[in-house]
N, C-alpha and C positions, 0 to 999 in steps of 0.2 A: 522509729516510725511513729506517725501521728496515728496510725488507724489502724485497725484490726482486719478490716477489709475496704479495697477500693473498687471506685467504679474501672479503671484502666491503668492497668501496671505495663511498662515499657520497660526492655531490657534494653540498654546501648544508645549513647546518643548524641550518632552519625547522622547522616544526611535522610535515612530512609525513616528513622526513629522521629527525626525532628520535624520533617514535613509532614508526616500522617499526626503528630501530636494540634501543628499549627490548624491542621485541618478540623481535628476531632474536639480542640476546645471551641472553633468559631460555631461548631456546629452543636456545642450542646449547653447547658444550663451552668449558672456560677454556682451551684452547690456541686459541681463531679468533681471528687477526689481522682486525682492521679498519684502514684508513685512511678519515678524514673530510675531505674537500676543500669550505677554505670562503674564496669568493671576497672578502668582507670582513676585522673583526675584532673581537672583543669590544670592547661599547660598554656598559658596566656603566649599569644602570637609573639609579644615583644622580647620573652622568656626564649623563647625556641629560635628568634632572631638571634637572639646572646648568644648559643649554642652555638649555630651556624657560625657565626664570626670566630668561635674559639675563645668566647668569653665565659666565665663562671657561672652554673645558676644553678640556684641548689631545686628548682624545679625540676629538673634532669634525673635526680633520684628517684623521685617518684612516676614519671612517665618518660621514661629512655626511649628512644628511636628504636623501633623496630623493622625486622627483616626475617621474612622465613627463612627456615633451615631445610627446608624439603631439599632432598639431594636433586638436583639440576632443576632447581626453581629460585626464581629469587624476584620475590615482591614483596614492595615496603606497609606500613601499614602504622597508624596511629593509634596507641590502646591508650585512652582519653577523651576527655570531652572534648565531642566534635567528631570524633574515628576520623576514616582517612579521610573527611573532608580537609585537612592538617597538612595531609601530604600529596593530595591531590593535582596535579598540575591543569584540572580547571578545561579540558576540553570536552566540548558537547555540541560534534552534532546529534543529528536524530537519525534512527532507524529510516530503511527507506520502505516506502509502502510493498514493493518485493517481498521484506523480510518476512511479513506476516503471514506469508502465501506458498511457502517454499515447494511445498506438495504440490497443489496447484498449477501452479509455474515451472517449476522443475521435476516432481516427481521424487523431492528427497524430502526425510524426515515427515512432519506435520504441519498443518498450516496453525497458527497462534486459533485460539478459542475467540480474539478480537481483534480488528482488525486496525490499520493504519489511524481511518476516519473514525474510528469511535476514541481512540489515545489522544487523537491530534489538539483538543481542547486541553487537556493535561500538559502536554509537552509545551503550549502557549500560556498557560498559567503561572508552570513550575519559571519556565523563561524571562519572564517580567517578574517573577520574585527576586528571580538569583540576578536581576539586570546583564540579560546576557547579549555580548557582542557580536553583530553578526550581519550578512549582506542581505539586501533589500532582497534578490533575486538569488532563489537555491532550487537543486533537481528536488528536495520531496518541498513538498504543498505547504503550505503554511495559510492559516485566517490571518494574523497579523504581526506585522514587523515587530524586529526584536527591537530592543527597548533602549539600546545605547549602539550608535554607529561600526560600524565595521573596522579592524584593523587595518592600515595598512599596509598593499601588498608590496612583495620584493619584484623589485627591478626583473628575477626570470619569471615568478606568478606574472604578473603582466602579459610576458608574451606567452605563455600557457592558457591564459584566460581568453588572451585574441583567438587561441584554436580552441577550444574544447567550449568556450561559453559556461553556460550556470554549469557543466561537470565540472567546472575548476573554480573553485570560492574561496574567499577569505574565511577562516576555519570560525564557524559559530563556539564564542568560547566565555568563560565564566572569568575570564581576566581583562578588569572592565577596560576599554581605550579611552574612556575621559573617568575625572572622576565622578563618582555616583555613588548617594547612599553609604556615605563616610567611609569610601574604599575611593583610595587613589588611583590615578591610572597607571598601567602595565610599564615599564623600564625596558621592557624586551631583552632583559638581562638570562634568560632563560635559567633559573635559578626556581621554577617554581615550587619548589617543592615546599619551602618555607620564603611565603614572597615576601624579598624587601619590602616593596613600599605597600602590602597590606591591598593589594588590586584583585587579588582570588578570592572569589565566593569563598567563605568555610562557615563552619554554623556561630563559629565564635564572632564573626560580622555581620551575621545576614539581616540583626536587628528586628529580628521573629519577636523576642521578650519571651518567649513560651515556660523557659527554663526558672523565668522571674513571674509568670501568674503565679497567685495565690492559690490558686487551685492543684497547682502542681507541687509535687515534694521530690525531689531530686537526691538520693545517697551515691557519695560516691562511695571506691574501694568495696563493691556489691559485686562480690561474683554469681552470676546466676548458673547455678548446675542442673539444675531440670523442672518441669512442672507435675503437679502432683492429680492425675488424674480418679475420676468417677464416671462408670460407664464412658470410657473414650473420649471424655469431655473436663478438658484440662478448668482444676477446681482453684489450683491455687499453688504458687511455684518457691521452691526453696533457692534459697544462696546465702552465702558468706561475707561474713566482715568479721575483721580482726580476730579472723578463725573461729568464730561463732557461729553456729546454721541456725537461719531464721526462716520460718513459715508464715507466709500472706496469702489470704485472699484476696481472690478481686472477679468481675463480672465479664473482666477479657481481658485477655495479653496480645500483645505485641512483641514481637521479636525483631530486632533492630541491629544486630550487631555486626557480623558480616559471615561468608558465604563459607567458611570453616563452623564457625562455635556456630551458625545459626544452627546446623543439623547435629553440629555435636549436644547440642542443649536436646533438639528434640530426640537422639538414639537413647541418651541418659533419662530421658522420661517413658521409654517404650516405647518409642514409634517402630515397626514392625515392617513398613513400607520399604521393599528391597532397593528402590530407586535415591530413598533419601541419601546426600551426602555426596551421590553419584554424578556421573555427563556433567559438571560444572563446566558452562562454556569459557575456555580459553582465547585470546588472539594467538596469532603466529605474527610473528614480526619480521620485516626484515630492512634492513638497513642499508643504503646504497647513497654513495660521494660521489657527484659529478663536481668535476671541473672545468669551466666552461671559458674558453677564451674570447676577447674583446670585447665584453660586461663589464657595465658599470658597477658600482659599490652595490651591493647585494640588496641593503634597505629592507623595507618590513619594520614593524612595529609590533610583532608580539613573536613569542618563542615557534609555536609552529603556526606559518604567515598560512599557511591555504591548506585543502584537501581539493584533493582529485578522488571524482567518480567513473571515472575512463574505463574503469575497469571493472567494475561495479556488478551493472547488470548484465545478463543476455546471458544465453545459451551454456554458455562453458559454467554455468552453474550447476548444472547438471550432474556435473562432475569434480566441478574446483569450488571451492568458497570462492565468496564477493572479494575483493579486494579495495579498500581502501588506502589512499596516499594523503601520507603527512610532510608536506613541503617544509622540514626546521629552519629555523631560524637560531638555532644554538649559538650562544655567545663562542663557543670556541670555532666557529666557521666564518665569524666575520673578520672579514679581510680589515690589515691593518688601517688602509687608506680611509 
């Protein structure tokens, strides 16, 4: 380490780490030290393309593919530079203004401390970062269009959209349709998880620089185990390299890594808060093959071509979650013709 204490230490750095970092240096002075504590290692996109194909790369030693082991769970996850932005398949829509109101409106849970119109500048800024693809006209509200044109839909989104109108859109998504911003456009090879042609937002493209100010000091192989608190006000946080424990200060922390080690980091520091760790919201998923006779070739231009809100709002809320639809476009369902 360059310093004994920083103005801002950062644990993890995924998507949530790197956009509050891009924000927190435009907003403050060229003398703030940072330190980034990142528990992997840079696993360059063309490296993990190698993989993927079943080529050799001795980068794979160092940050293997991972997969939880929780018994009847299974989600992937990237421990490296970047986190799951690596393994992310890149779709984003937005919450609907519903969501922030559930009490309210239905009578279940709580409504959000903030509401739809106070985020909605956020969700339009974060969107033109990430150059995200998406239709002129959607059910929640938008100030301004997204920033690279819509995918194209399949042959049955079409006649879905002649019925349902803006509940049935081409999915707003981070896998650019043309190219932009030295990422190519989408192949529709629905392979996202490690895109061929480099078309998914990840932080290893975003072309932020943040990781490269001079202000910033970036360790890898930094495991972060907890912070070291004074009267309930964390002073300065331990972790690991090369089996070694090291102690930094700094004037804030951030926690960036994801929705397991975030709360394991803070139970390891005493957080006492019975909630912590706990209610992690889940989707339910489910899956359904239609086969549809006398249809053209299916078409679409990205892995999943649309979402449906059909199902979304209204009353049976009450009772049932929103449902949202993901029309695929999976390379193993397109017809041979």
């Amino acid at each position: 380490m360059k310093y004994d204490k920083y103005d801002l230490i950062i644990a993890g750095t995924g998507p949530a780490s790197t956009f509050f970092l891009k924000k927190y240096l435009e907003k403050s002075s060229e003398k703030v030290k940072v330190l980034v504590l990142e528990k992997g290692f840079l696993y360059p996109h063309s490296e993990r393309l190698k993989e993927k194909q079943g080529q050799q790369s001795a980068y794979s030693k160092t940050t293997p593919s991972s997969t939880s082991k929780t018994t009847g769970k299974g989600w992937a996850y990237t421990l490296g530079f970047g986190g799951s932005s690596n393994c992310w398949y890149g779709c984003t829509p937005r919450f609907m203004p519903s969501d922030f109101k559930l009490k309210s409106l239905y009578g279940i849970a709580d409504d959000w401390p903030i509401t739809y119109d106070e985020l909605e500048p956020y969700y339009t800024e974060t969107e033109q970062l990430m150059s995200i693809s998406g239709p002129e006209i959607t059910p929640f509200p938008k100030s301004k269009a997204y920033p690279l044109p819509p995918h194209s839909l399949s042959t049955v989104d079409i006649v879905l959209q002649e019925k349902y109108g803006k509940l049935y859109i081409s999915q707003p998504t981070a896998r650019a349709s043309q190219t932009a911003n030295g990422r190519n456009a989408c192949c529709s090879s629905g392979v996202c998880g490690v895109c061929p042609m480099n078309a998914k937002f990840t932080v290893e493209n975003s072309n932020f620089a943040v990781y490269e100010d001079a202000r910033v000091e970036l360790i890898f192989d930094a495991t972060v185990t907890g912070f070291n608190l004074q009267n309930d006000t964390a002073k300065s946080v331990t972790f690991l390299k090369d089996g070694k424990e090291s102690v930094v200060d700094a004037e804030v922390f951030a926690l960036g890594t994801h929705a397991i080690s975030n709360p394991n980091i803070l139970l390891n520091s005493g957080d006492k808060n019975p909630m912590t760790g706990k209610c992690l919201g889940e989707q339910y998923g489910l899956q359904a093959v239609v086969f549809l006779e006398d249809m053209p070739n299916l078409g679409g231009s990205s892995w999943v071509s649309a979402n449906g809100y059909m199902l979304y709002d209204g009353e049976h809320r009450k009772d049932y979650a929103a449902c949202l639809i993901e029309s695929s476009n999976s390379a193993e369902w397109i017809r041979i013709e």
